[in-house]
C-alpha positions in Angstrom: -14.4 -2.1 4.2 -14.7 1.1 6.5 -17.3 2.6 3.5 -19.2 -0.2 3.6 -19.8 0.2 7.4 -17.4 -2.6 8.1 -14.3 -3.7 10.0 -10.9 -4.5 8.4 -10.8 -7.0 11.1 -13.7 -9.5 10.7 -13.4 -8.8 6.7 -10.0 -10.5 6.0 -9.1 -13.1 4.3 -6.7 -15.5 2.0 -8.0 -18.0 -0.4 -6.2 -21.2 -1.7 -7.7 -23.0 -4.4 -6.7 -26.8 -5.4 -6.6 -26.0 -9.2 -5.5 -29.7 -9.3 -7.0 -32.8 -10.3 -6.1 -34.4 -7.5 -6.9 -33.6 -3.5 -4.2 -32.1 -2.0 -3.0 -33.1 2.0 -2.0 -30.1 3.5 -1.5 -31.2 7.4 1.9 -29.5 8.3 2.2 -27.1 5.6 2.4 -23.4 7.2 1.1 -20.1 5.5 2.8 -17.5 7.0 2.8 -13.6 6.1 4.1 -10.3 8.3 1.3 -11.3 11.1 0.5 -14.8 10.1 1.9 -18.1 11.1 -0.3 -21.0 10.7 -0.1 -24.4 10.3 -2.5 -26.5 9.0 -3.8 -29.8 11.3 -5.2 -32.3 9.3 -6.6 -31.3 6.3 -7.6 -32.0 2.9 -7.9 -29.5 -0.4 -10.2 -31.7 -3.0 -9.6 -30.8 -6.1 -11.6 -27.7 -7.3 -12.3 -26.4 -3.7 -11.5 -23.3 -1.9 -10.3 -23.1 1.5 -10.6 -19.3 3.4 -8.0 -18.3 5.8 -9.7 -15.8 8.1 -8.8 -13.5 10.7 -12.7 -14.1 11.8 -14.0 -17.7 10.7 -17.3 -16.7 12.1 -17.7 -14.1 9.6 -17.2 -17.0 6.4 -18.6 -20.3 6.8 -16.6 -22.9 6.3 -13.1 -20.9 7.0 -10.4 -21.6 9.4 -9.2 -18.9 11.8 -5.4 -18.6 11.0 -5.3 -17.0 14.4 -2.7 -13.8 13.1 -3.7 -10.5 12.8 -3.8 -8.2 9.9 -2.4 -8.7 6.5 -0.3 -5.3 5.2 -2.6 -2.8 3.7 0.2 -1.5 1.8 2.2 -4.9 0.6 3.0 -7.9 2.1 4.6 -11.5 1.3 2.3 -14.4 1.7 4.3 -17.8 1.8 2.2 -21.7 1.5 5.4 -24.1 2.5 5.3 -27.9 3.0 8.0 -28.8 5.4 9.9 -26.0 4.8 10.0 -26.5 1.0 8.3 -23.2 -0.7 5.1 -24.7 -2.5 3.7 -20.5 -3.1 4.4 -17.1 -2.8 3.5 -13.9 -4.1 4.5 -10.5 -3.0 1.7 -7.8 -3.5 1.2 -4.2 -3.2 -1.6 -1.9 -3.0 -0.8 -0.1 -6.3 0.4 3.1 -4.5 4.3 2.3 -4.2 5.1 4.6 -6.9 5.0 5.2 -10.8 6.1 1.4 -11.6 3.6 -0.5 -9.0 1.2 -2.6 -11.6 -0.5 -3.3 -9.0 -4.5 -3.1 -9.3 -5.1 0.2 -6.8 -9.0 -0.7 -6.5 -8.4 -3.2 -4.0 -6.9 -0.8 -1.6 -9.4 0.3 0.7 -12.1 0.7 -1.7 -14.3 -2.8 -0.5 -12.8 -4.4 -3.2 -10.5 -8.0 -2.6 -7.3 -8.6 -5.0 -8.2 -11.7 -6.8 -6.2 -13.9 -9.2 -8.0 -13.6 -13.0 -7.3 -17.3 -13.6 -5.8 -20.0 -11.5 -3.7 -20.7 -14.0 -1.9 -17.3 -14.0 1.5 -17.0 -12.6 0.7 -15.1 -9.3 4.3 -13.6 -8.8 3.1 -11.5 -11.8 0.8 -7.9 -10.8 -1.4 -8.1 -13.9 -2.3 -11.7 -13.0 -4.1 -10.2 -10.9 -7.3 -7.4 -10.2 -9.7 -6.1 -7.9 -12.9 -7.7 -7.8 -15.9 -6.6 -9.6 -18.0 -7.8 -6.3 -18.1 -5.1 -4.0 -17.7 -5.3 -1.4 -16.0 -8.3 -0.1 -15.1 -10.5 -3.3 -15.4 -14.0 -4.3 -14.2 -15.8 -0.7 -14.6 -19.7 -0.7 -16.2 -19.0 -4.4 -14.7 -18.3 -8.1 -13.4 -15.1 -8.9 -15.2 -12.6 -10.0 -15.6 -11.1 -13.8 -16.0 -7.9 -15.5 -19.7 -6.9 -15.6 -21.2 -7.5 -19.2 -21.6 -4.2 -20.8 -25.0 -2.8 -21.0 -25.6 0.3 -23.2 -27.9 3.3 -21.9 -27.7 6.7 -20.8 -25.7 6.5 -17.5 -27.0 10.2 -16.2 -29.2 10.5 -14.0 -30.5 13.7 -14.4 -31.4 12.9 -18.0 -35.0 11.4 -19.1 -34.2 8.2 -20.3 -31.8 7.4 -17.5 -31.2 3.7 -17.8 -30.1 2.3 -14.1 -28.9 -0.9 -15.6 -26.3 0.6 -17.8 -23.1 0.4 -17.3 -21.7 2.3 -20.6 -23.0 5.4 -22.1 -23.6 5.1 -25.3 -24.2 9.2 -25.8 -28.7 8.5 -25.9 -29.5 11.3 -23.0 -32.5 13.1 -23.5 -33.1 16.2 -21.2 -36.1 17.5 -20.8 -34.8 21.8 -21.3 -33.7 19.9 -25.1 -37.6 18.6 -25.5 
């Protein structure tokens, strides 16, 4: 966040998603991390909604402060629990905790959220998940992001023909010493 001109602080956040067909009552149940213990009060997940955790509610609308402090930069277990019965968990990383971390690195510091690919997707696993493609921030309290759809151009812009909305070069740069 700190490249973007913003604060770790007001920028963090945990989504749960109801990927359910049914709503889901979560008064009692307790997501807990390193520096989070919270418990929800009475509350409802409809299905297909998104609820945001936030260190700052004020900064998403909608969210509820879970009143802990920072999430681990480097790796951390998150834990959703209903009465003390383990309902989710996943253990990340930041991608930087050596050769075998699968990890996606791109969310470490670099404006990017780690985000699930599909709902569906075992979250225990690393390549379940990636860094968002909306930068900065992500997705929160919205689907997941996808890859950008690929648009062909010259990408350098010191050529001619430099095409701004391209995202793959496909080798058509025209300079002007060539002309």
């Amino acid at each position: 966040a700190s490249g973007f001109e913003q604060g770790d602080a007001e920028y963090e956040f945990v989504e749960l998603y109801n990927n359910s067909s049914g709503n889901v009552n979560l008064t009692g149940w307790n997501f807990s991390a390193t520096n989070i213990d919270f418990t929800f009060e009475e509350f409802t997940l409809e299905a297909g909604e998104y609820i945001v955790l936030s260190r700052s509610p004020e900064t998403y609308e909608g969210s509820i402060g879970h009143g802990g402090t920072s999430l681990l930069n480097n790796g951390d277990t998150l834990v959703l629990s209903d009465s003390n019965v383990v309902v989710d968990a996943v253990t990340y990383s930041d991608g930087f905790q050596g050769d075998d971390d699968a990890w996606p690195q791109g969310a470490d510091a670099e404006g990017s959220t780690l985000e699930l690919i599909n709902p569906d997707f075992d979250n225990a696993l690393a390549e379940s998940w990636q860094a968002s493609y909306v930068i900065p921030g992500g997705t929160p309290g919205y689907e997941n992001s996808t890859p950008p759809e690929d648009i062909f151009g010259c990408t350098d812009a010191d050529a001619c023909n430099y095409n701004s909305d391209a995202n793959v070069d496909d080798d058509s740069c025209e300079y002007a010493e060539e002309n």
